[in-house]
C-alpha positions as YAML, in Angstrom:
chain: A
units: angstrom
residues:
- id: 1
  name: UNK
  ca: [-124.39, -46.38, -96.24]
- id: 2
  name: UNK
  ca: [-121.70, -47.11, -93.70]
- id: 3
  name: UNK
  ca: [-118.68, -44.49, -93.49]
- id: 4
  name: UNK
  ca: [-115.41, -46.24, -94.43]
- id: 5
  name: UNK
  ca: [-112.21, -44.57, -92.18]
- id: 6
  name: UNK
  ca: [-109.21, -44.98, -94.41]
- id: 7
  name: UNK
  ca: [-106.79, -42.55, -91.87]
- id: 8
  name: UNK
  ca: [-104.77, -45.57, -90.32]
- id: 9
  name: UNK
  ca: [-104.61, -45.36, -86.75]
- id: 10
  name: UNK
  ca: [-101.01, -45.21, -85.29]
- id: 11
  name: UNK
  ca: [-100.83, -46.90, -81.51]
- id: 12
  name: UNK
  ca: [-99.87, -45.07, -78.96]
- id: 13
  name: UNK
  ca: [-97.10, -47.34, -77.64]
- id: 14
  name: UNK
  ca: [-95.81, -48.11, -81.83]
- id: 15
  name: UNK
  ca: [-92.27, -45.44, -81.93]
- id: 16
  name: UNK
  ca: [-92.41, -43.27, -84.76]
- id: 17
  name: UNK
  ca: [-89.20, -44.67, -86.74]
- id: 18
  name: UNK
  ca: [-86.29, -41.56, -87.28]
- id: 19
  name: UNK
  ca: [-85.33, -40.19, -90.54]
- id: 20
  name: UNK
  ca: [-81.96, -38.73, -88.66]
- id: 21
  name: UNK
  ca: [-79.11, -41.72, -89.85]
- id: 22
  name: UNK
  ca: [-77.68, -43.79, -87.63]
- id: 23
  name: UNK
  ca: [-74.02, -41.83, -88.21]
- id: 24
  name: UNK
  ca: [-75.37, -38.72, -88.01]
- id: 25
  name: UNK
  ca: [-76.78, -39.74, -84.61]
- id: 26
  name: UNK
  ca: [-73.25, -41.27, -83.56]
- id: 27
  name: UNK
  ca: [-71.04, -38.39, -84.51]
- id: 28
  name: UNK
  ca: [-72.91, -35.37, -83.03]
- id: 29
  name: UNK
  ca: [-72.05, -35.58, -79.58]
- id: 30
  name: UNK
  ca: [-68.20, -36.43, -80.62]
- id: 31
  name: UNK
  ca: [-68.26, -33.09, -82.34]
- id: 32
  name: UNK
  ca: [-70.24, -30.84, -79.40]
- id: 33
  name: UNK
  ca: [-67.11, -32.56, -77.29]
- id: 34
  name: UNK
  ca: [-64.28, -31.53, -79.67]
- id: 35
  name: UNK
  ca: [-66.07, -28.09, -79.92]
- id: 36
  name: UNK
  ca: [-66.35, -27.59, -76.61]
- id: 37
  name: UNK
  ca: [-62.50, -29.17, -75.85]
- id: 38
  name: UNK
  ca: [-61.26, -26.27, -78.22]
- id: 39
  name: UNK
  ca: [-63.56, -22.89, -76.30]
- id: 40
  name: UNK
  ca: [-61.84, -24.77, -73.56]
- id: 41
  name: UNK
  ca: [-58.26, -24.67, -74.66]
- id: 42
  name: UNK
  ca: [-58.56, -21.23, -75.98]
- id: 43
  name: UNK
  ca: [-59.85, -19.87, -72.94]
- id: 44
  name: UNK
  ca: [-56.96, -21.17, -71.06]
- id: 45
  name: UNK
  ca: [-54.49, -19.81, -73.51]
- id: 46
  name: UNK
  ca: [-56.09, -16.44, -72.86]
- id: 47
  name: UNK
  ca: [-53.89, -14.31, -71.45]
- id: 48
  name: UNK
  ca: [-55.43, -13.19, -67.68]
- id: 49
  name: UNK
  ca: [-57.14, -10.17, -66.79]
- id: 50
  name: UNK
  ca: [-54.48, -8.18, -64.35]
- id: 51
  name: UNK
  ca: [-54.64, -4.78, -62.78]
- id: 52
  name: UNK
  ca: [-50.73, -4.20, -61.78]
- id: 53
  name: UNK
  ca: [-49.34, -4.31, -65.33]
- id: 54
  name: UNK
  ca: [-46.79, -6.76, -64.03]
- id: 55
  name: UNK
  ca: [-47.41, -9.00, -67.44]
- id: 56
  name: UNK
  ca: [-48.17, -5.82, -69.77]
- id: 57
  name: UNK
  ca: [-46.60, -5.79, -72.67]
- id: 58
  name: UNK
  ca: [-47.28, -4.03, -76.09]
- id: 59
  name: UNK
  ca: [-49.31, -7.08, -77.69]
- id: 60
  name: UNK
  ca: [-52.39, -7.03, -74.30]
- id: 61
  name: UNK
  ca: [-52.56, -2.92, -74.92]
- id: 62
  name: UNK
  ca: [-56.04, -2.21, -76.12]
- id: 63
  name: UNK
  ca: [-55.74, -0.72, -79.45]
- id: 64
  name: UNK
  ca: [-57.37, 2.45, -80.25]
- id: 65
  name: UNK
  ca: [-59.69, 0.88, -83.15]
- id: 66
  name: UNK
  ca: [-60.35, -2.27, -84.28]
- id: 67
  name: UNK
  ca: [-59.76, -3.09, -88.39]
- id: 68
  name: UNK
  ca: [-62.40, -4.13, -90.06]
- id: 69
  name: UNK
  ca: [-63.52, -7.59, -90.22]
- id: 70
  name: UNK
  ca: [-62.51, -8.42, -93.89]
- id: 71
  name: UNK
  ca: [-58.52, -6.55, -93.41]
- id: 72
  name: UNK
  ca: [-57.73, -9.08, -91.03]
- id: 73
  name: UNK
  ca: [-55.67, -12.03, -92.06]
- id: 74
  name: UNK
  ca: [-54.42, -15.64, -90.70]
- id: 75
  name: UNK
  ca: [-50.98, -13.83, -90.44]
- id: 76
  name: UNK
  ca: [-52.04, -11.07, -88.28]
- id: 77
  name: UNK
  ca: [-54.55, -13.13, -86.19]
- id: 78
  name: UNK
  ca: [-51.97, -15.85, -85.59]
- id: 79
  name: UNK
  ca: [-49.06, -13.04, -84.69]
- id: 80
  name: UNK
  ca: [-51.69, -11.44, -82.06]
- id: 81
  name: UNK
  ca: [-52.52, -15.18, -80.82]
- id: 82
  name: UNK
  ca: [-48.49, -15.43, -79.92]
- id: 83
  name: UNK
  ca: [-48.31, -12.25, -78.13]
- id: 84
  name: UNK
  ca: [-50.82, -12.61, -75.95]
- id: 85
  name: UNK
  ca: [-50.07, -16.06, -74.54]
- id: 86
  name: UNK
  ca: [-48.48, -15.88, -70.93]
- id: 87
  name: UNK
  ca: [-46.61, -19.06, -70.15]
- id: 88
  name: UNK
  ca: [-46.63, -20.75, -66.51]
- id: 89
  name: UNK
  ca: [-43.13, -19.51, -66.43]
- id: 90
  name: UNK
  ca: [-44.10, -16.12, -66.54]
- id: 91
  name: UNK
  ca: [-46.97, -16.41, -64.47]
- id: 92
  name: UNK
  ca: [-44.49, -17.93, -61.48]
- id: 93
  name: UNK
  ca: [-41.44, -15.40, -62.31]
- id: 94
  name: UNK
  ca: [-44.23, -12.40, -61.93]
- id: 95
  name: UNK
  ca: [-46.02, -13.96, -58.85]
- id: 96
  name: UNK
  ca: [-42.51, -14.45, -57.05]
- id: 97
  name: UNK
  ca: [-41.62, -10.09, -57.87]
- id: 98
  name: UNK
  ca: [-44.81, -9.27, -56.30]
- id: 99
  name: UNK
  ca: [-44.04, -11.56, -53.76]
- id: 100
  name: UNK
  ca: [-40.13, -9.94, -53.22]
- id: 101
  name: UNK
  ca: [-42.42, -6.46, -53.44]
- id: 102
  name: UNK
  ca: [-44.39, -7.02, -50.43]
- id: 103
  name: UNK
  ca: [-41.85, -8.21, -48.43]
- id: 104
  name: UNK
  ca: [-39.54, -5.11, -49.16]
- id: 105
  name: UNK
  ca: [-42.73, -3.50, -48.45]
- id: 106
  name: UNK
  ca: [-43.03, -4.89, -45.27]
- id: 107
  name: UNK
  ca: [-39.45, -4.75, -43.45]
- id: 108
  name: UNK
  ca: [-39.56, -1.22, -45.01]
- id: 109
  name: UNK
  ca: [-42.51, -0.73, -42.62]
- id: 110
  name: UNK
  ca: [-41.12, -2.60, -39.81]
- id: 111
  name: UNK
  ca: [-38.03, -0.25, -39.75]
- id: 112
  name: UNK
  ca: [-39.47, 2.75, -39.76]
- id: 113
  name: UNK
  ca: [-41.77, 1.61, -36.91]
- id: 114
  name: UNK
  ca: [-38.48, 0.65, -34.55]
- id: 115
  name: UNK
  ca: [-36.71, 4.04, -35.99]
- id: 116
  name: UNK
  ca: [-39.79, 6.01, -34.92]
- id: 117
  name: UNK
  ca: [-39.99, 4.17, -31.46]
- id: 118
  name: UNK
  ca: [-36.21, 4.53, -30.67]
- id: 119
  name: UNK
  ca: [-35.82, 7.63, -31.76]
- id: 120
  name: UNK
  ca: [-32.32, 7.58, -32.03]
- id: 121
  name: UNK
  ca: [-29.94, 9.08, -34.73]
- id: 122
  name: UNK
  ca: [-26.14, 8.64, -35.91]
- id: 123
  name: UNK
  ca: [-23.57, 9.94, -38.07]
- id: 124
  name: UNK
  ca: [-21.65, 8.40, -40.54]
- id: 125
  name: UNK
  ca: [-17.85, 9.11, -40.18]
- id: 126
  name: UNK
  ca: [-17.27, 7.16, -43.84]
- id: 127
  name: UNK
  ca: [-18.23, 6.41, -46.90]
- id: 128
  name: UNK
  ca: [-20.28, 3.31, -46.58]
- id: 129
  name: UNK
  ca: [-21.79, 0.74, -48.48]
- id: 130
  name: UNK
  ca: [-25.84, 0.31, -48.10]
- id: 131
  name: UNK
  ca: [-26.32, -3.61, -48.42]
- id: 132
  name: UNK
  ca: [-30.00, -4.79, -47.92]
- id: 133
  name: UNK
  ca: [-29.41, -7.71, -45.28]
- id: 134
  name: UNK
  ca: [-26.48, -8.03, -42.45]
- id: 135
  name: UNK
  ca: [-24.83, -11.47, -44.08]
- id: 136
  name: UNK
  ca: [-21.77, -11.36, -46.61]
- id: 137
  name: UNK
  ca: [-24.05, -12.56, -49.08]
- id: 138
  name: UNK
  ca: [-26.66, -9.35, -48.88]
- id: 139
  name: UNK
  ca: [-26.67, -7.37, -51.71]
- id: 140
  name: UNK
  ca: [-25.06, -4.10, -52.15]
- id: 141
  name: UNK
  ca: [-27.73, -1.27, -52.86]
- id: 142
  name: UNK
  ca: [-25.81, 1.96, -52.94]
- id: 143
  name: UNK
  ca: [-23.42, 4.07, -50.83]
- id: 144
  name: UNK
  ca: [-23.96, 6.70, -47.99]
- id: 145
  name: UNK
  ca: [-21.94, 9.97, -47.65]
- id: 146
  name: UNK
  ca: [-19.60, 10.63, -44.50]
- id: 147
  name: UNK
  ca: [-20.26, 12.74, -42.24]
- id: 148
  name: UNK
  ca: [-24.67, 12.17, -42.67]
- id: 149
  name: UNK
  ca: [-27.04, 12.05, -39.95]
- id: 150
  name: UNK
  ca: [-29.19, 8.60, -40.39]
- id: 151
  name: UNK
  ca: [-31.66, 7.00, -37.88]
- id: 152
  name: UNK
  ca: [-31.67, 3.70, -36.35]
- id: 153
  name: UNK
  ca: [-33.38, 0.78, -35.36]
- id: 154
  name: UNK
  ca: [-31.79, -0.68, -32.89]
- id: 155
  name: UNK
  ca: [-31.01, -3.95, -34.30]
- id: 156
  name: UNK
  ca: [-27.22, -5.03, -34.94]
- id: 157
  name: UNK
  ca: [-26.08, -8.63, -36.84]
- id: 158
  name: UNK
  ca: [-22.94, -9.64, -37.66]
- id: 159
  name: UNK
  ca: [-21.08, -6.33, -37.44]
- id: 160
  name: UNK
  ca: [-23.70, -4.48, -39.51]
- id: 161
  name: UNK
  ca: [-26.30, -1.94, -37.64]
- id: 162
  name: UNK
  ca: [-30.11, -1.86, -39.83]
- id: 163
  name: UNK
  ca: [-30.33, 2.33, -40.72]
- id: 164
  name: UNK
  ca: [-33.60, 3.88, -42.14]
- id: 165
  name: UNK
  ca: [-32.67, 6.34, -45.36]
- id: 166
  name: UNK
  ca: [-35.19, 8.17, -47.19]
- id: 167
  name: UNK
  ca: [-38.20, 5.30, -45.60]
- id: 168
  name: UNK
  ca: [-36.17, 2.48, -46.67]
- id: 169
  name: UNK
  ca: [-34.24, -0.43, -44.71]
- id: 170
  name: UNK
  ca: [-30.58, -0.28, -44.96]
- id: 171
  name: UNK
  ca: [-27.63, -1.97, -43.07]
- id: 172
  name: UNK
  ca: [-23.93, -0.26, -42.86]
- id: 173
  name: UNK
  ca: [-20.91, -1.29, -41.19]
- id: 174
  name: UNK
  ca: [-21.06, -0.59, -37.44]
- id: 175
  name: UNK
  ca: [-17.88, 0.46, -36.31]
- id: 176
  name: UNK
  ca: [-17.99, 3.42, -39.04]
- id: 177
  name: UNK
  ca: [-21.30, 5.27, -37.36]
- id: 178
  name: UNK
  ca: [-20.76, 7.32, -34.18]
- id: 179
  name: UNK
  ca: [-23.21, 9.36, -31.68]
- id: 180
  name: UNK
  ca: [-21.44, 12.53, -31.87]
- id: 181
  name: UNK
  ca: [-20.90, 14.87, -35.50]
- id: 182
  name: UNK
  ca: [-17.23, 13.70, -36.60]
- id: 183
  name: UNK
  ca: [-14.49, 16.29, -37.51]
- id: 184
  name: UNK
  ca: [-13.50, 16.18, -41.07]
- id: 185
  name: UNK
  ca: [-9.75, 15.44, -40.99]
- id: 186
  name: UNK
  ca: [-7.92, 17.42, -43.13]
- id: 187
  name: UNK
  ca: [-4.12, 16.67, -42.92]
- id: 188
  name: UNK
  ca: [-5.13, 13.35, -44.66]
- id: 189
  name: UNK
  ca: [-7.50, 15.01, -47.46]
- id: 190
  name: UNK
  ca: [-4.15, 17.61, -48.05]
- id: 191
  name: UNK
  ca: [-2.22, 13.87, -48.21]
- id: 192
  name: UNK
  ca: [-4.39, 12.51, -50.85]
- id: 193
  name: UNK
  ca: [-4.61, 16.05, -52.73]
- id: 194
  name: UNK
  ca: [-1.24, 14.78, -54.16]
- id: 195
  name: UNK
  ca: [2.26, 16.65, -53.11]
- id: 196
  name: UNK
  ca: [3.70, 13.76, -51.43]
- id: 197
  name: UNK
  ca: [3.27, 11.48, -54.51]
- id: 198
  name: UNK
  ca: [6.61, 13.57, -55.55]
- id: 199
  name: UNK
  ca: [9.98, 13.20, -54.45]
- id: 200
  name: UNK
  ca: [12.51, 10.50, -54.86]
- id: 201
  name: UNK
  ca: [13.53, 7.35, -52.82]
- id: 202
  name: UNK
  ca: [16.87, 8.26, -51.41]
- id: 203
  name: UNK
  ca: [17.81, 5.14, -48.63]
- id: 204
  name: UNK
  ca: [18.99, 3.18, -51.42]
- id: 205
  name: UNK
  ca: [16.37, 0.18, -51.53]
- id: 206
  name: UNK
  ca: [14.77, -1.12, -54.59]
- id: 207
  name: UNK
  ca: [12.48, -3.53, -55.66]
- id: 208
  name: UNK
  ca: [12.12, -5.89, -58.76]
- id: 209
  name: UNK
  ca: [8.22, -6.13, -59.41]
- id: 210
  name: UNK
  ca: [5.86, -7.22, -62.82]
- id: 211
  name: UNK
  ca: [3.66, -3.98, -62.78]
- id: 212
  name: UNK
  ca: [4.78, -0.39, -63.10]
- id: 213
  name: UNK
  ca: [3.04, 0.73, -60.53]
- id: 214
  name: UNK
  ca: [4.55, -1.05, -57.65]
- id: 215
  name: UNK
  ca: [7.76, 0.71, -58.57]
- id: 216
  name: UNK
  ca: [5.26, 3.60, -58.14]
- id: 217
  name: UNK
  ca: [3.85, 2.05, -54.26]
- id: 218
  name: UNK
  ca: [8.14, 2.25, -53.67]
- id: 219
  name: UNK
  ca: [9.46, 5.43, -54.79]
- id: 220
  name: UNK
  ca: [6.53, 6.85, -52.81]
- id: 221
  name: UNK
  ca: [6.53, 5.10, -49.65]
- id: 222
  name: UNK
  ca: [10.62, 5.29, -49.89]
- id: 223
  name: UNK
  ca: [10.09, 8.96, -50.07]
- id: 224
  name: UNK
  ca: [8.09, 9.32, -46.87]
- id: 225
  name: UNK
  ca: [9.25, 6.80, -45.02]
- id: 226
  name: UNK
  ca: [12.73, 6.42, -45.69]
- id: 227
  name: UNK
  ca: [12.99, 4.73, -42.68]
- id: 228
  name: UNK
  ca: [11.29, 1.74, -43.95]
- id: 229
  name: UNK
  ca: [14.33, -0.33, -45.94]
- id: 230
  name: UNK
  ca: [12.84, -3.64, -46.86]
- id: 231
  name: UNK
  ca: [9.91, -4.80, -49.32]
- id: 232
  name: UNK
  ca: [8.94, -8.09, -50.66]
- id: 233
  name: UNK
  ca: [7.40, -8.44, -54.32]
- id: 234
  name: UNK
  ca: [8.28, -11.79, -56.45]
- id: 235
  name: UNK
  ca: [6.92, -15.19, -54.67]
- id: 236
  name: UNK
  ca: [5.64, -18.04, -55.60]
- id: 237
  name: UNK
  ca: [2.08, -18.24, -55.14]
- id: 238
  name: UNK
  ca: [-0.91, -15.82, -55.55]
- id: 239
  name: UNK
  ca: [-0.33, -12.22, -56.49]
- id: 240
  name: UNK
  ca: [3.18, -11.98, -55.44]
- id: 241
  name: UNK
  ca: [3.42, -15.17, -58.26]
- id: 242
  name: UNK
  ca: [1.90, -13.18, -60.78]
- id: 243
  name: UNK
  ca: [3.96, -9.86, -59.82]
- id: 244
  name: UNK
  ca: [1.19, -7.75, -58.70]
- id: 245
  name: UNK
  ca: [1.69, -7.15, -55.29]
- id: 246
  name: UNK
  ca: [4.50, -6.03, -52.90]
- id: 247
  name: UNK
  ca: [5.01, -6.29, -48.91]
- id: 248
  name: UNK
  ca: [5.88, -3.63, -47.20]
- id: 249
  name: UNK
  ca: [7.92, -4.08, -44.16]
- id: 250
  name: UNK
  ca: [6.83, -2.26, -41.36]
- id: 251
  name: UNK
  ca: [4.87, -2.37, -38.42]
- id: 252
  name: UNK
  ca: [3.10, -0.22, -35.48]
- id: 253
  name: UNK
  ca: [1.55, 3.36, -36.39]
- id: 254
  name: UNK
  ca: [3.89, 3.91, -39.19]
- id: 255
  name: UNK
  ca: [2.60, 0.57, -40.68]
- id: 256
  name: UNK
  ca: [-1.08, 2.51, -40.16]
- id: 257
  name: UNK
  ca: [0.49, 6.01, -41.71]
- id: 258
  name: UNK
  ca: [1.24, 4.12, -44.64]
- id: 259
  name: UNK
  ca: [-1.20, 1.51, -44.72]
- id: 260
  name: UNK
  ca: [-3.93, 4.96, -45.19]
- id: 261
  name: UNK
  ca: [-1.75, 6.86, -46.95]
- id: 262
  name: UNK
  ca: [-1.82, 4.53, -50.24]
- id: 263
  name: UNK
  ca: [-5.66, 3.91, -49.27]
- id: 264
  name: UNK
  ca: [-6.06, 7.60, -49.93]
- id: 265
  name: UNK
  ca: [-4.16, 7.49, -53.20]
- id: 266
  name: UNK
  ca: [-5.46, 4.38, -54.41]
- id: 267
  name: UNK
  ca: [-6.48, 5.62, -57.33]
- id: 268
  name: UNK
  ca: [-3.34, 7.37, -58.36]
- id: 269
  name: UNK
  ca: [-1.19, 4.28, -57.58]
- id: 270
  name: UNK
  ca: [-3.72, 1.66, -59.51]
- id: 271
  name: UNK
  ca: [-4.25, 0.01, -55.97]
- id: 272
  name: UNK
  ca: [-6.56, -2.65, -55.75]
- id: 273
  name: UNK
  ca: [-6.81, -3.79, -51.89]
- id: 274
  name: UNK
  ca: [-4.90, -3.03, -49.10]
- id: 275
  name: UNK
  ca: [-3.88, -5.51, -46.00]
- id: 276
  name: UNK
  ca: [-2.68, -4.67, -42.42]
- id: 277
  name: UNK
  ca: [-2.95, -5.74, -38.90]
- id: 278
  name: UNK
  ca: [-5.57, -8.33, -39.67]
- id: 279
  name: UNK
  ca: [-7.83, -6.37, -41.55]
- id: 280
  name: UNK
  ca: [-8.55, -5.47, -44.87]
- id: 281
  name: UNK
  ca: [-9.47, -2.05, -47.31]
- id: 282
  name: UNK
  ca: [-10.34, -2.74, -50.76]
- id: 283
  name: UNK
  ca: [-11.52, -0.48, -53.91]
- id: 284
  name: UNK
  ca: [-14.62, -3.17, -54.32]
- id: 285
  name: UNK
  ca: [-16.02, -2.71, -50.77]
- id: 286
  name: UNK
  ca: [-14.51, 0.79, -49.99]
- id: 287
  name: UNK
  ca: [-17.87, 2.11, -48.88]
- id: 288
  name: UNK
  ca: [-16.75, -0.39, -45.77]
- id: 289
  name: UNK
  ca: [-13.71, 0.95, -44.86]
- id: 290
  name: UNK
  ca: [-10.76, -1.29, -42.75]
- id: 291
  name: UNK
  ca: [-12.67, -4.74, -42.21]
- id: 292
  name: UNK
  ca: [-11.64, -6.96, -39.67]
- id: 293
  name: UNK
  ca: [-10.33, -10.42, -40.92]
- id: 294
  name: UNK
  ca: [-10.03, -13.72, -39.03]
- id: 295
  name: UNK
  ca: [-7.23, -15.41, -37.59]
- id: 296
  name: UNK
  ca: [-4.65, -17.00, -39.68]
- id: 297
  name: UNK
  ca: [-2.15, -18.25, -36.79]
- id: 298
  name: UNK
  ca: [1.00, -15.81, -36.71]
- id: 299
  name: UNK
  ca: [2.06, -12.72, -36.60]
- id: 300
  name: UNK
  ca: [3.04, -12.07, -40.30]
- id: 301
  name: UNK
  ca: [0.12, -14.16, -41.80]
- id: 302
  name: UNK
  ca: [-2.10, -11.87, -39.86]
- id: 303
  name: UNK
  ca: [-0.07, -9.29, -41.22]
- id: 304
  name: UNK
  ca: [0.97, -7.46, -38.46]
- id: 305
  name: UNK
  ca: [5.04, -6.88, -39.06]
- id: 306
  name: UNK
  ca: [4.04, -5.77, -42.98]
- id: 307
  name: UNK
  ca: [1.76, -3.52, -45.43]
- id: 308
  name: UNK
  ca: [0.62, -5.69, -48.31]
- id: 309
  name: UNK
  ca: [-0.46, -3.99, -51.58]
- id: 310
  name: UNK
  ca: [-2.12, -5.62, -54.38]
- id: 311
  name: UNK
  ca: [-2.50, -3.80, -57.70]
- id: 312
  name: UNK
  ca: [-4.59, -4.15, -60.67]
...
């Protein structure tokens, strides 16, 4: 009796229909994108891996256990999210310190390597500002003792000489540094110690002035110089406008005995700057000492034929 076969016989070429729907098909690769679009995103707001501790803060310190899984909450997860997200901002503000870092770093180096060469040194014969660049617009990093021995590099700028203190660029004020140890002066120190403050203006001037302390500037100066007759406070513009200032009129080395003798007593007289013979002292920039000033056109704008005093 013939066999009958009743397994049908699929052809080879016939595909085998899917039980997957259509939609299902459709929307599965949409989601492996959006998955993938979110590792993405998170990775990114990952805050970087960094060995300087420039962008260490309290939230990226390791802590010394992890909670367990089921004491965490959104709250907590969410507040750790925000603290360890570094901004663009902060990346650029941190790149641009390092950046300042290694170029401190590297003039640093540089002067030290000209110091060395020259092998020169100086003395200060003031006290003197330390300002990190030779322009007016360098910043002002500390002050320098008179009378201390400081090497140099040989390069000058604008008035300014570039020093090397403690392994550190610094510039100073030139015309205050001299080859040879300076001698402490000490008629002027026993000036500023205070006994000629005292005593009474007895040539009969007087002046009419807005702050107490310029009656102060004339009873002294009156006293010491009583020579010196005339002074100049009320007028109409700046500080003499305001009543804080007075002119002193005087010129020659008595204008200079003066003009140093209320620089040493600044304090005691509330002084705030000091102008005479085109150039200027003031409390601000006293590590500078007298600084040179420009031209103004005349003899009494560059101050030559008077002391001015402005006070606080």
């Amino acid at each position: 009796m013939a066999q009958h076969r009743h397994k049908r016989e699929t052809p080879a070429t016939t595909p085998r229909p899917s039980r997957i729907p259509r939609s299902v098909l459709v929307s599965a690769p949409l989601a492996v994108v959006a998955t993938l679009s979110a590792v993405t995103m998170g990775v990114l707001a990952a805050e970087p891996t960094t060995n300087d501790g420039l962008l260490a803060s309290s939230g990226t310190s390791q802590p010394a256990a992890e909670p367990a899984a089921d004491s965490v909450d959104d709250t907590a997860l969410r507040r750790r999210s925000e603290t360890t997200t570094v901004s663009r901002s902060q990346i650029r503000t941190a790149a641009r310190a390092e950046a300042a870092a290694r170029n401190d770093i590297s003039v640093d180096q540089k002067a030290r390597r000209l110091a060395k060469k020259l092998d020169d040194k100086v003395w200060t014969t003031d006290l003197l500002n330390l300002w990190d660049g030779p322009s007016e617009k360098s910043e002002k990093l500390g002050v320098i003792d008179a009378l201390k021995q400081v090497s140099v590099t040989g390069r000058q700028q604008a008035g300014r000489t570039q020093v090397v203190i403690d392994g550190q660029s610094r510039w100073v004020t030139s015309d205050y540094l001299s080859d040879e140890k300076p001698k402490p002066e000490p008629q002027v120190q026993a000036k500023a110690a205070g006994p000629s403050l005292g005593g009474a203006c007895t040539n009969g001037s007087s002046i009419d002035a807005g702050r107490a302390s310029l009656y102060d500037i004339h009873d002294v100066v009156c006293a010491n110089w009583p020579s010196v007759t005339s002074y100049g406070t009320w007028r109409g513009d700046g500080e003499h406008g305001q009543g804080r200032a007075i002119d002193i009129m005087v010129s020659g080395e008595t204008g200079w005995d003066i003009a140093n003798f209320l620089r040493a007593n600044y304090a005691a007289l509330g002084i705030e700057y000091i102008i005479y013979s085109q150039n200027i002292w003031s409390v601000e920039r006293s590590g500078e000492g007298w600084r040179g000033m420009s031209d103004r056109g005349s003899t009494t704008a560059n101050h030559y034929d008077h002391v001015h005093v402005t006070v606080y």
